[in-house]
BAFI-3210 file (N, C-alpha, C; in Angstrom, 3 decimals, decimal comma, padded with zeros to 6 digits):
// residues 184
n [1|2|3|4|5|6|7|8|9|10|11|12|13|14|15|16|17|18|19|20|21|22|23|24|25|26|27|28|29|30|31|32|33|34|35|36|37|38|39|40|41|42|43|44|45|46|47|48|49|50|51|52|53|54|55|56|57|58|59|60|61|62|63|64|65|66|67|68|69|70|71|72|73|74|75|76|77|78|79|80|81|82|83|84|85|86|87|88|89|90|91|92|93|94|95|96|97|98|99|100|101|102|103|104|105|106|107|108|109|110|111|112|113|114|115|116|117|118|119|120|121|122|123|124|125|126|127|128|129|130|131|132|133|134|135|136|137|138|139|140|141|142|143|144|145|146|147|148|149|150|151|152|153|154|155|156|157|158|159|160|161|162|163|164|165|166|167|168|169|170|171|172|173|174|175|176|177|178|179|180|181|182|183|184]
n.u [045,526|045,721|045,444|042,937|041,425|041,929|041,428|038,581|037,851|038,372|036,397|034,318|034,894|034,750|032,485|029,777|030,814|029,972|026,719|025,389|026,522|024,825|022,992|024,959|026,416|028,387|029,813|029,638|032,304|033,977|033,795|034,895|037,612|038,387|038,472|040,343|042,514|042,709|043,398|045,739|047,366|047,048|049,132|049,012|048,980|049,806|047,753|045,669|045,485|043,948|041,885|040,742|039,730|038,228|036,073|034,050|033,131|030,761|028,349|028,318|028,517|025,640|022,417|020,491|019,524|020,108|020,096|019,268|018,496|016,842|014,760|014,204|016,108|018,713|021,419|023,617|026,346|028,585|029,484|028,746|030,584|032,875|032,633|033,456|035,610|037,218|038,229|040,308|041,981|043,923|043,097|044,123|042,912|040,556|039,020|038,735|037,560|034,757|034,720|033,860|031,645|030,908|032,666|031,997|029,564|030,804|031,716|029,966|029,163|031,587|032,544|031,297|030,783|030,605|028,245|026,773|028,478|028,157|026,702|023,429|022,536|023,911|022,986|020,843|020,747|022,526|020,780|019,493|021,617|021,737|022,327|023,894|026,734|026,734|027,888|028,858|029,130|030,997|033,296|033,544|034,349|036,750|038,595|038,948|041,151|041,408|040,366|041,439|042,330|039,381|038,564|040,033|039,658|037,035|037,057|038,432|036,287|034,062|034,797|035,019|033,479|033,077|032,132|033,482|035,836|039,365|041,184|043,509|043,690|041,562|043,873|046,263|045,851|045,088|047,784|048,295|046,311|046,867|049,175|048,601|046,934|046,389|047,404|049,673]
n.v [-035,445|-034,974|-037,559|-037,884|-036,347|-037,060|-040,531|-039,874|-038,415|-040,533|-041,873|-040,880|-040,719|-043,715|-044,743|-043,291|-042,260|-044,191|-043,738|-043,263|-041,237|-038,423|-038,464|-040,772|-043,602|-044,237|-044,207|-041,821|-041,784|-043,319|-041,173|-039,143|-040,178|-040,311|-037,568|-036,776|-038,435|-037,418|-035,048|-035,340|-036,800|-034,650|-033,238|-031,237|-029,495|-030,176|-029,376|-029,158|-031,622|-032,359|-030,970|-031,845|-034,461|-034,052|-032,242|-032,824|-033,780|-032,265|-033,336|-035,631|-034,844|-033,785|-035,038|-034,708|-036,790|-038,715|-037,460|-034,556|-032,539|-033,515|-033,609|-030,790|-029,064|-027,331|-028,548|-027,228|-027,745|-027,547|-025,425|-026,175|-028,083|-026,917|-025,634|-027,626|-028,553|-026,214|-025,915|-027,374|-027,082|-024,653|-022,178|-022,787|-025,187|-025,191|-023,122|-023,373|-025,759|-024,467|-023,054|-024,664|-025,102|-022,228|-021,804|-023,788|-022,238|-020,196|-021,037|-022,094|-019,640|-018,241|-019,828|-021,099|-023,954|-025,498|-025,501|-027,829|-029,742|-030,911|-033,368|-034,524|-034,830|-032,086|-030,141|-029,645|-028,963|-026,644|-024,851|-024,506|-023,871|-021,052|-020,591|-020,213|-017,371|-013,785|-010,823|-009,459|-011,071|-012,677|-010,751|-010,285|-012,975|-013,950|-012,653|-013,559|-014,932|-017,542|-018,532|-019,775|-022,131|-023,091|-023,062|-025,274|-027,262|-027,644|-028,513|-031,724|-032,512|-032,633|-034,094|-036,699|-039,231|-041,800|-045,007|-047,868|-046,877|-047,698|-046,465|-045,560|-046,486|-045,129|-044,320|-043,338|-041,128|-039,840|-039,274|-036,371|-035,355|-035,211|-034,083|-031,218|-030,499|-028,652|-028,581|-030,443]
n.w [194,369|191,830|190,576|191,116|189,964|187,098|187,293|187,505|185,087|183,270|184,204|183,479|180,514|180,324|181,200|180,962|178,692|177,093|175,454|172,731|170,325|169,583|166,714|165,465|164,986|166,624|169,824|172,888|173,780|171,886|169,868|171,214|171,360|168,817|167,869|169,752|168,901|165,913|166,061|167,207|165,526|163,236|164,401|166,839|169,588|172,990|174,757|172,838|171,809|174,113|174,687|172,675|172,967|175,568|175,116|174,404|176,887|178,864|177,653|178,864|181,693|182,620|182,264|180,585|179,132|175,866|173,271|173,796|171,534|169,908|171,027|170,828|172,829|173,603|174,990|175,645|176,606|175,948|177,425|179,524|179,619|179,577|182,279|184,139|183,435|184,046|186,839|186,898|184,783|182,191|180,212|178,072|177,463|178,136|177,072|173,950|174,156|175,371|173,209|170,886|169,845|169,177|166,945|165,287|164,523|163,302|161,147|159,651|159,069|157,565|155,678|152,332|151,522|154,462|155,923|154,007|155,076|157,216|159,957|160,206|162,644|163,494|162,364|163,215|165,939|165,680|165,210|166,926|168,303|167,593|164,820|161,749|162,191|162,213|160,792|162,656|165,167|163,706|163,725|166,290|167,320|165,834|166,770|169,598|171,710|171,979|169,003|166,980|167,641|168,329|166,336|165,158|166,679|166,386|163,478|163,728|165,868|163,998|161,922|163,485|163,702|162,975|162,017|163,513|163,424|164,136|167,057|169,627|172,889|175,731|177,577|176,429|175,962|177,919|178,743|177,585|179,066|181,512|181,290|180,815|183,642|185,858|188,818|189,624]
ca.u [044,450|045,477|044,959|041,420|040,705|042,352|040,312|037,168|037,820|038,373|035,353|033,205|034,882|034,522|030,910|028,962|030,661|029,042|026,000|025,064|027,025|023,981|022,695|026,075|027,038|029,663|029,411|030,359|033,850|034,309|034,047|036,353|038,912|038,432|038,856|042,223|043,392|043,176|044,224|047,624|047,727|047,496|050,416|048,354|049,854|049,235|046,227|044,800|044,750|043,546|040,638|039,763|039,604|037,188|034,991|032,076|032,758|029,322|027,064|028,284|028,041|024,475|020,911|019,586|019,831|021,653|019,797|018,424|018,763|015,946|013,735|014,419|016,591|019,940|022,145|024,821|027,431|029,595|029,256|029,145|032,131|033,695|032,759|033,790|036,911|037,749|038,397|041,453|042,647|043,398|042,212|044,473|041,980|038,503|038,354|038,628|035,895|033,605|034,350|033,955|030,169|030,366|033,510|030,718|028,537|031,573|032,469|029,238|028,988|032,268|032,656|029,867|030,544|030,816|026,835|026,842|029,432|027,447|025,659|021,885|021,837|024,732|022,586|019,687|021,716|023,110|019,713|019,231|022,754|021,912|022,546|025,649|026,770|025,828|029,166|029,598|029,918|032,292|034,336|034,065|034,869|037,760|039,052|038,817|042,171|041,463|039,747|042,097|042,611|038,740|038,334|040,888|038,637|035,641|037,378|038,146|034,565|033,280|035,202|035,226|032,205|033,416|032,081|034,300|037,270|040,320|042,054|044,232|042,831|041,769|045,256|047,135|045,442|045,331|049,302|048,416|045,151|048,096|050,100|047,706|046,614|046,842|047,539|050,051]
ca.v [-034,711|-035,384|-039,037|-038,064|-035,794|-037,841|-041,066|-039,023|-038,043|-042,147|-042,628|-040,289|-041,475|-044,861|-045,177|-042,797|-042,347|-045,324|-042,961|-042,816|-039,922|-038,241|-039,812|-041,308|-044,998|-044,202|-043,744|-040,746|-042,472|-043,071|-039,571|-038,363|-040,910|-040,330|-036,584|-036,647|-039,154|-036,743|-033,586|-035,834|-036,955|-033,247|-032,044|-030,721|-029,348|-031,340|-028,714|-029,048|-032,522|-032,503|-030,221|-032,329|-035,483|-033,670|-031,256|-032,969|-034,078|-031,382|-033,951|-036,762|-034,360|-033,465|-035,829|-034,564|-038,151|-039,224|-036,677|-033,578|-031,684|-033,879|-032,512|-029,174|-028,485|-026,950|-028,726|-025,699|-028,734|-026,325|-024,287|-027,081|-028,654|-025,644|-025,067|-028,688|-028,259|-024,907|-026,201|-028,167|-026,692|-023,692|-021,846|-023,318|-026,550|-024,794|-022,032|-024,624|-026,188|-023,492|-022,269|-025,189|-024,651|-021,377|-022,328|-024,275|-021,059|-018,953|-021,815|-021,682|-018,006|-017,981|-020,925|-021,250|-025,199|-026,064|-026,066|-028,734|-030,885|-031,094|-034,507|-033,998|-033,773|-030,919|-029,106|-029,616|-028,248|-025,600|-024,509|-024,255|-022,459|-019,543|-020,596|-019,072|-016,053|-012,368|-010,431|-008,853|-011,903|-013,156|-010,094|-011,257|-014,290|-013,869|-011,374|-014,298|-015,526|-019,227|-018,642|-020,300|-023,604|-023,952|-023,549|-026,618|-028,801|-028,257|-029,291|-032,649|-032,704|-032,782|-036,110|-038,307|-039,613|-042,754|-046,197|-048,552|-046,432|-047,891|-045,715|-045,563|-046,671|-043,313|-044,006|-043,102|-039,730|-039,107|-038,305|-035,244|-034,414|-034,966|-032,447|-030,016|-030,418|-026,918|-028,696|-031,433]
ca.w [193,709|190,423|190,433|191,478|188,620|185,739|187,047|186,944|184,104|183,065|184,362|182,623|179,016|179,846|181,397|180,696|177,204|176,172|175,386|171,946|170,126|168,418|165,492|164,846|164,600|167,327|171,018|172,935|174,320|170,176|169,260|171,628|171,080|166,931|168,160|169,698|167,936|164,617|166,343|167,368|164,018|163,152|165,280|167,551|170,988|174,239|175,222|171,799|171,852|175,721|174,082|171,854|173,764|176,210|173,891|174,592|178,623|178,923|177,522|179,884|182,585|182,443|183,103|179,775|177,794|174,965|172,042|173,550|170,442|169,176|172,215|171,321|173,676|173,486|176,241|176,254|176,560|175,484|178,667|180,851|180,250|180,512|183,619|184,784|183,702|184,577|188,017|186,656|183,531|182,032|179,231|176,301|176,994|178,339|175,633|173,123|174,538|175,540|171,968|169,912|169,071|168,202|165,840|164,347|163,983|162,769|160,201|158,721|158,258|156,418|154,890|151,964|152,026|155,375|156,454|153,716|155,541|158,837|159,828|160,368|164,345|164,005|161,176|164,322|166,874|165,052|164,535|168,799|169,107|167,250|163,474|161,470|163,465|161,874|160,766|164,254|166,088|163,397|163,862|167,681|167,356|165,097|168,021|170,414|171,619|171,393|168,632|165,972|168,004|168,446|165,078|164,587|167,227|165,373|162,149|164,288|165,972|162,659|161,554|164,445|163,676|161,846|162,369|163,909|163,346|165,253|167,729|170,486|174,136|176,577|178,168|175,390|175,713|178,994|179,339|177,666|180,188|182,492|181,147|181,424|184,852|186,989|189,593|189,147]
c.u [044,449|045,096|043,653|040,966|040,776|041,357|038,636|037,040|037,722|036,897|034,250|033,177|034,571|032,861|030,018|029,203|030,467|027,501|025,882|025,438|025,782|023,416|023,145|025,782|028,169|028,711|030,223|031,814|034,714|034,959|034,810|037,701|039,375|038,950|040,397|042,828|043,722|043,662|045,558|048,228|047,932|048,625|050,015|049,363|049,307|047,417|045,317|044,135|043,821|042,119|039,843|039,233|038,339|036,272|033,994|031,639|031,126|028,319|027,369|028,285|026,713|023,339|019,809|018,816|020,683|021,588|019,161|018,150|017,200|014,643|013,207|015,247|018,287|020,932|023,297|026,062|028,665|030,310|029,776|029,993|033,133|033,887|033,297|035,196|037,633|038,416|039,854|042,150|042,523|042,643|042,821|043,892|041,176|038,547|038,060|037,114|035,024|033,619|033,609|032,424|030,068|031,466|032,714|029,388|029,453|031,838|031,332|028,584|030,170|032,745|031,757|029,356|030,391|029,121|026,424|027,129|028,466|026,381|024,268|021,648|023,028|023,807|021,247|019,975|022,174|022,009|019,627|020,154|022,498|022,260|023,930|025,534|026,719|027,433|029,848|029,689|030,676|033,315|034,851|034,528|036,157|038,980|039,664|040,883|042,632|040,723|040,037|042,284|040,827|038,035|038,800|040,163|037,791|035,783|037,728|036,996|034,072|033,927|035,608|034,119|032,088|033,317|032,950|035,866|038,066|040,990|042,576|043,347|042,920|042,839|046,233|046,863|045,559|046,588|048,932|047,577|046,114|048,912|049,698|047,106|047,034|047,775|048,263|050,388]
c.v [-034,964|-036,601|-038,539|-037,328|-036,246|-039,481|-040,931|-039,066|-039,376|-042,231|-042,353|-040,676|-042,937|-045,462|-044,409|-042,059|-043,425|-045,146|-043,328|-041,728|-039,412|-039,199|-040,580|-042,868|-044,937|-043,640|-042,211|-040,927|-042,776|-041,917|-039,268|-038,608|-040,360|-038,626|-036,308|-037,187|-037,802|-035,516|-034,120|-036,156|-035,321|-032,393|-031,683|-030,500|-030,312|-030,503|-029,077|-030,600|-032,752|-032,323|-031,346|-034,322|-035,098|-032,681|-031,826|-033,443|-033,382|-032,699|-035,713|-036,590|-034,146|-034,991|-035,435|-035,782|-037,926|-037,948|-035,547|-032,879|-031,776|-033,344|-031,212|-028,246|-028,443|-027,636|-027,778|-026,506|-028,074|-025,648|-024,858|-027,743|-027,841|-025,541|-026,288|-028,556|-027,739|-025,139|-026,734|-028,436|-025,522|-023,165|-022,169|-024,879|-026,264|-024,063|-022,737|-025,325|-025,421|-022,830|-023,000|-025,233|-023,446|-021,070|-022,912|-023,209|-019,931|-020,071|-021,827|-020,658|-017,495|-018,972|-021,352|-022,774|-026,262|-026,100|-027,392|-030,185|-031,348|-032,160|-033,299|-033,326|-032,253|-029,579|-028,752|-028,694|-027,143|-024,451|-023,622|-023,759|-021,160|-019,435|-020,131|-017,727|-014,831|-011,765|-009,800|-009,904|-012,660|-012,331|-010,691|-012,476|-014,250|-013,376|-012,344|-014,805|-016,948|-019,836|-019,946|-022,216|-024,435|-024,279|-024,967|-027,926|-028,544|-028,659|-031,117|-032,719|-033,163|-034,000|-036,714|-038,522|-040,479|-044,076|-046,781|-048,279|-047,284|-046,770|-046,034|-045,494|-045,116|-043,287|-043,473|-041,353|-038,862|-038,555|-036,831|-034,503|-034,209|-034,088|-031,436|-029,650|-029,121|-027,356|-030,603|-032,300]
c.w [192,200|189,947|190,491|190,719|187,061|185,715|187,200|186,078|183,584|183,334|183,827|181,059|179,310|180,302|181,104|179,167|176,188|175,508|174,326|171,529|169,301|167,683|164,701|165,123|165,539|168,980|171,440|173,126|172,579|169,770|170,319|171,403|169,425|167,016|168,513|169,103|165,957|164,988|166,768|165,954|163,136|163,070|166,172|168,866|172,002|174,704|174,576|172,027|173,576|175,276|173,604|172,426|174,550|175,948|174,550|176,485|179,046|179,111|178,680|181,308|183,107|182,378|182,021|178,800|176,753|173,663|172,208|172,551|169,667|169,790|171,756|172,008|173,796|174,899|176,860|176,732|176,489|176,821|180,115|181,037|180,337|181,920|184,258|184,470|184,166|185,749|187,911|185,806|183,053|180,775|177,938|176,578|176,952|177,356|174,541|172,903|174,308|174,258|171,017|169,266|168,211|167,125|164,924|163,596|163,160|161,349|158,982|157,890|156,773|155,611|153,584|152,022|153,041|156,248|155,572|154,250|156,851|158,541|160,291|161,659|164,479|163,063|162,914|165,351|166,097|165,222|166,421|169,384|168,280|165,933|163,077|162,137|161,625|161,675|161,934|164,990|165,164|163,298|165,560|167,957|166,546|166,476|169,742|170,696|171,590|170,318|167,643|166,710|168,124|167,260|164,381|165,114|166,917|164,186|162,595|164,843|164,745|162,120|162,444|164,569|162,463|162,662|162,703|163,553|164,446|165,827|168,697|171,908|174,448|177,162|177,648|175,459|177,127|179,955|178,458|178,567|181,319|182,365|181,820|182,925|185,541|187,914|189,353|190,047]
res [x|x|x|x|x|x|x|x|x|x|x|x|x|x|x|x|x|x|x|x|x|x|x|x|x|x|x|x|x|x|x|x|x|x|x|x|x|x|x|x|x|x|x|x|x|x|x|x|x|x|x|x|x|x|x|x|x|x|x|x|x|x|x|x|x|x|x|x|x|x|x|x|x|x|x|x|x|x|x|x|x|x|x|x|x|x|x|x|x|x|x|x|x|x|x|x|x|x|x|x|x|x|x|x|x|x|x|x|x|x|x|x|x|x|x|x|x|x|x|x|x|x|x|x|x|x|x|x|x|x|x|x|x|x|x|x|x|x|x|x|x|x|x|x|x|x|x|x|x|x|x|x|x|x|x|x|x|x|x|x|x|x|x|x|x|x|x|x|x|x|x|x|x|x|x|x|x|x|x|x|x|x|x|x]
***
């Protein structure tokens, strides 16, 4: 069983994260790699980096195309790779996930420079999750118990989105998705 969820998982970074990341210069299989790779560089724990490796699995799940955002339309990516995971990890990788958007909405409420930092399609998107959050959902969110780690993968999210960065193949990454596995 685990073989059969780890090359799934292979198969979703390597074919269908050939996508177009946004309005980046990088594909989606890029940005994830540029992702773990700086949360290992970090320190990061094995979950964290697991997290951040698969943050965006959602949008390679889904039949929306490469830029809904530009549509209009919120893909909830967020949500959905949650729920794909959920099945086969626990919550020090999915919360992460399922948080890391609205880490992006808590970052710009308290941060005054950090809506600055944001490329164009995240300022877009931002716009279709609900903007900076309101002081009661940054008391909730603060409150969160994975809150602090998904704050750390949206500080990676936010720079792996570097042209022809070099990084480390998806194998290199996937002994920590292996860690994590529920079911080993």
């Amino acid at each position: 069983m685990a073989e059969d969820v780890l090359s799934h998982i292979v198969f979703l970074l390597t074919e269908k994260g050939q996508r177009q990341y946004g309005l980046h210069d990088v594909t989606q299989l890029q940005h994830a790699l540029q992702s773990a790779w700086l949360a290992e560089q970090d320190g990061a724990d094995p979950p964290l980096i697991a997290a951040a490796l698969l943050h965006d699995i959602g949008h390679m799940t889904h039949a929306l195309g490469e830029n809904p955002a530009a549509a209009g339309v919120d893909d909830r990516h967020e949500q959905v790779g949650h729920a794909f995971l959920a099945r086969w990890f626990g919550p020090e990788v999915t919360e992460p996930v399922r948080l890391h958007v609205a880490a992006k909405r808590y970052l710009c409420a308290v941060e005054p420079d950090y809506f600055s930092r944001l490329s164009p399609d995240s300022v877009l998107s931002l716009k279709l999750q609900g903007g900076p959050m309101t002081a009661s959902e940054v008391a909730a969110f603060r409150a969160l118990p994975q809150a602090e780690a998904a704050v750390r993968l949206r500080r990676y999210d936010e720079a792996a989105k570097v042209k022809d960065l070099q990084t480390p193949p998806p194998e290199k990454f996937m002994t920590y998705v292996a860690a994590c596995l529920l079911t080993q």
